[in-house]
Structures are given as C-alpha cells and as structure tokens.
C-alpha positions in Angstrom: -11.3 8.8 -1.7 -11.7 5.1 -1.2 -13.1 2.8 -3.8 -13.8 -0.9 -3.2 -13.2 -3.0 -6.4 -13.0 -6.9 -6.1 -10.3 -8.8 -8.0 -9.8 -12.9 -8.2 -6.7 -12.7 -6.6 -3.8 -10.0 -5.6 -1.9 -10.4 -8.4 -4.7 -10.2 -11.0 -5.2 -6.3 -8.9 -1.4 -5.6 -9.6 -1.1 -7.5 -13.2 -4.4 -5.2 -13.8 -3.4 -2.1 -13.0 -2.1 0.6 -15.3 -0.6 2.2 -12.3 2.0 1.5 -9.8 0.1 0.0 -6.7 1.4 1.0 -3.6 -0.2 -1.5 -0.8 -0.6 -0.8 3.2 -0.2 -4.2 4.9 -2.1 -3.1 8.1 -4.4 -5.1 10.6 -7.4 -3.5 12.6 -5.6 -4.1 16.1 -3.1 -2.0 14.9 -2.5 1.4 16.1 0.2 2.9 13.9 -1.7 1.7 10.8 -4.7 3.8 11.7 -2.4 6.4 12.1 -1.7 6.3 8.5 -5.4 6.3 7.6 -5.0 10.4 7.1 -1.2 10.0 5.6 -2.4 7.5 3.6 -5.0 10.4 2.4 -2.8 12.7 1.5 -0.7 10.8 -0.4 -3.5 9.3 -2.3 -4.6 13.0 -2.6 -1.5 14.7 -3.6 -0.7 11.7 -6.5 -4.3 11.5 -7.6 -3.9 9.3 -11.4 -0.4 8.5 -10.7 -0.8 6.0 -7.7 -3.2 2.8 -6.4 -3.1 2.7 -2.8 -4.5 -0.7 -1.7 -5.0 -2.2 1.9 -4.5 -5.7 3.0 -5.5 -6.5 6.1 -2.8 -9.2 7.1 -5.1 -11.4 9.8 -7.6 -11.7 7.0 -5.0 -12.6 4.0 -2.0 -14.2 6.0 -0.4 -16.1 2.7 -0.1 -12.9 1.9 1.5 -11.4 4.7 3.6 -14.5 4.4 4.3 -14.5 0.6 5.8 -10.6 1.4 7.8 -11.2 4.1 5.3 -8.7 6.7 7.2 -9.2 10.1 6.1 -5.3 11.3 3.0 -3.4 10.8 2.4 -0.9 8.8 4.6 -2.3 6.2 4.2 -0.7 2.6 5.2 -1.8 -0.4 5.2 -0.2 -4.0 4.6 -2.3 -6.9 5.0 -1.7 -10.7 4.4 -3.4 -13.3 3.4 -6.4 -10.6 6.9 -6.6 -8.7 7.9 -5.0 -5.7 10.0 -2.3 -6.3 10.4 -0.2 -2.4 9.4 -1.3 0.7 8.7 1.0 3.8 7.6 -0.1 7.5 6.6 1.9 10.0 5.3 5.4 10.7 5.8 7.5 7.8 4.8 11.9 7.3 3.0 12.3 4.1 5.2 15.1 2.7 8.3 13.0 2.8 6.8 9.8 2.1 5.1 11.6 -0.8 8.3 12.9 -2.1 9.7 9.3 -2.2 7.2 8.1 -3.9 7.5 10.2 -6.5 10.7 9.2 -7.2 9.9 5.2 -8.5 6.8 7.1 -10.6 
C-alpha cells in the first residue's frame, strides 16, 4: 500500500521516522525501476511496521541523486536512524532482497 505524506525536506522524512527508511532512487524512463514496482510490493508487504519504503524520482530531485552518489538506476539505499547504512543497485528478487533486509532491522 502506498501513502503519500509531504515532508520539508528528505532529511526531515528520515530524521522523522521511527523506522528504518529504505529509499528507491528510480526515474519514470526507467525500465528496471518499474520492474521493482511489484518487488518493491512485496517487500513492503512482507515487513509491514518494520520498514518505510520511499521513492525519489532522481530527474525531479537531482541534489539528491547527487548528494547520494546515484550513478545507476534502481539504486536503493537503507537508512536508519538518518544515515545510510546498505546500498543495492540494480535488479533485485523480493525473497532475497527481503532476507537482506531483515538483517540491518
């Protein structure tokens, strides 16, 4: 399930949350990112409570593609307590990208 909330800025969304935020750098054009639309779903579904999934749509915030180093799309990064803590690109399975996850949680 998607919910749209509206923050100030990125880091008052990470600062704010009481969970880790994991966040899909992704851009429309790009084919392998909607390819983790439905992974993306899973995962959300599967850590329900224990997980933020945020997207950032890199042509629309490019400081922020800048700030975090996005050279490849999909990139995703897990954050905690409002630093990075893992960093994936690429095409990723939900059940082992799940798995992963769990392991910084």
């Amino acid at each position: 399930m998607t919910v749209k909330k509206q923050y100030n800025s990125f880091q008052e969304l990470l600062e704010s949350s009481d969970l880790p935020v994991l966040v899909d750098f992704n851009a429309t054009w790009c084919g392998p990112c909607k390819m983790m639309g439905p992974v993306l779903d899973q995962v959300s579904a599967f850590l329900k409570n224990r997980l933020l999934i945020v997207k950032i749509d890199t042509d629309k915030y490019p400081g922020l593609a800048s700030r975090y180093h996005i050279h490849s799309l999909p990139t995703l990064i897990l954050f905690k307590n409002g630093q990075p803590v893992e960093r994936m690109e690429g095409i990723l399975q939900a059940k082992p990208l799940i798995q992963h996850l769990q392991t910084f949680l």
